[in-house]
C-alpha positions as YAML, in Angstrom:
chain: A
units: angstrom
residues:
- id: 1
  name: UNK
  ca: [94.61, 39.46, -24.57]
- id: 2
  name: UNK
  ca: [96.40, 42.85, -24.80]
- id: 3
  name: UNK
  ca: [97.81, 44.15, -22.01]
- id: 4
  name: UNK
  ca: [96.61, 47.92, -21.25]
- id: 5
  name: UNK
  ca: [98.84, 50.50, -19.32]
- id: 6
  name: UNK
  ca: [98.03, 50.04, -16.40]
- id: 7
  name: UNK
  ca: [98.51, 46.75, -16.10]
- id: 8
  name: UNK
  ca: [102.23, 47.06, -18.18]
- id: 9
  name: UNK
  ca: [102.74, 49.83, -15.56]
- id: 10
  name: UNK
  ca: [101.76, 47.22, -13.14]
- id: 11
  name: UNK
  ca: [104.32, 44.77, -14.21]
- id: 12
  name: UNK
  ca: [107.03, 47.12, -14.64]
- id: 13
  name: UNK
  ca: [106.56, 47.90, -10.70]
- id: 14
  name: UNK
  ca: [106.56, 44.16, -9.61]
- id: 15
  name: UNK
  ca: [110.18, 44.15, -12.05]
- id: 16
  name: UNK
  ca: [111.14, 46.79, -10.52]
- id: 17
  name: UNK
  ca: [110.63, 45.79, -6.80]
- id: 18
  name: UNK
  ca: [111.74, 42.90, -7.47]
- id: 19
  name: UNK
  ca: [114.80, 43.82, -8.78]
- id: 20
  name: UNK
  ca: [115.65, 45.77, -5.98]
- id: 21
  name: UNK
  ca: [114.90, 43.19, -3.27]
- id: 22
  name: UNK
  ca: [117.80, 41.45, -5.35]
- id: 23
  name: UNK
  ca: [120.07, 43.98, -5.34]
- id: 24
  name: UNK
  ca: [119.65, 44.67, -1.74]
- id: 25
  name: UNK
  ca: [120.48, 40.93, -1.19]
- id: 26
  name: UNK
  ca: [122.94, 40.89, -2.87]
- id: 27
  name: UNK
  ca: [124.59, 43.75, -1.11]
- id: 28
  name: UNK
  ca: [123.90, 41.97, 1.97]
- id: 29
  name: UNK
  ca: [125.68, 38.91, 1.02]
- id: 30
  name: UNK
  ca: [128.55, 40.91, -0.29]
- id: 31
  name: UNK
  ca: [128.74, 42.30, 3.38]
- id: 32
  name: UNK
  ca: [128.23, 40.02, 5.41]
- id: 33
  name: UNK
  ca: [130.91, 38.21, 6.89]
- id: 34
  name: UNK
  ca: [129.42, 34.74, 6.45]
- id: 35
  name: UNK
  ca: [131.57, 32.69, 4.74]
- id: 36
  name: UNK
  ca: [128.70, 30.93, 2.37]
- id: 37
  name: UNK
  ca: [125.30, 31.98, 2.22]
- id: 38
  name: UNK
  ca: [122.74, 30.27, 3.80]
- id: 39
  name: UNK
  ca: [120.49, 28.09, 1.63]
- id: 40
  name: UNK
  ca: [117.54, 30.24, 2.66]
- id: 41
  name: UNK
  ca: [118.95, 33.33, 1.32]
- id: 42
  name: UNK
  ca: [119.80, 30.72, -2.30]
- id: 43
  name: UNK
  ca: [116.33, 29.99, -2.38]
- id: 44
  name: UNK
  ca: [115.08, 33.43, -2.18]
- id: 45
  name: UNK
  ca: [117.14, 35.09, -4.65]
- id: 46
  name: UNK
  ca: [116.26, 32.19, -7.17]
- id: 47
  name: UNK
  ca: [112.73, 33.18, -6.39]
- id: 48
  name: UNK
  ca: [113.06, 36.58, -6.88]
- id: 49
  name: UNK
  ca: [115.25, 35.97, -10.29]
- id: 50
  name: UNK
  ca: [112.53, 33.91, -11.29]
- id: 51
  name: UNK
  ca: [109.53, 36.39, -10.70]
- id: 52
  name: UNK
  ca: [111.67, 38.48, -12.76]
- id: 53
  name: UNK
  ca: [112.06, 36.50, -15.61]
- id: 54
  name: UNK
  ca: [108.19, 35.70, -15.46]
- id: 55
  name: UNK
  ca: [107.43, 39.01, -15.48]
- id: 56
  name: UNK
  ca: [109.56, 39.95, -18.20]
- id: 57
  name: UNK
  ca: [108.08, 36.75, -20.50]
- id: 58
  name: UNK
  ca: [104.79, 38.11, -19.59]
- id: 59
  name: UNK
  ca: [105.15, 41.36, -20.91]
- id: 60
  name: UNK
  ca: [107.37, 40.04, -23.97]
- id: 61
  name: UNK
  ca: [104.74, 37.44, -24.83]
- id: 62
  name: UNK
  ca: [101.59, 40.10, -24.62]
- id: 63
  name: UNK
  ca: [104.21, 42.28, -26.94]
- id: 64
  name: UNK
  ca: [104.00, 39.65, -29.39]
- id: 65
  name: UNK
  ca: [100.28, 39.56, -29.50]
- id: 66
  name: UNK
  ca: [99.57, 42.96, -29.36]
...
């Protein structure tokens, strides 16, 4: 299965958002006076890294078979 356009443009915007929910996190830990994060805020920028990642396999993987 190919991917069309749209749906590369598609996954491109989920990368994208995604990639700046971390970098707004990451800001916010830099910031904060806290002196360790919480685990919360662990767990959702491994999610976030991961939905990356996934993305970006994705769209290699369809490149492959395309």
């Amino acid at each position: 299965m190919e991917l069309d356009l749209d749906e590369s443009s598609l996954a491109i915007g989920r990368i994208e958002r995604a990639l700046s929910r971390l970098e707004k996190a990451l800001t916010e830990r830099a910031t904060r006076p806290a002196p360790a994060p919480a685990t919360n805020d662990q767990s959702a920028l491994k999610a976030e890294v991961a939905a990356v990642i996934g993305e970006l396999d994705r769209l290699i993987t369809e490149a492959k078979n395309g």
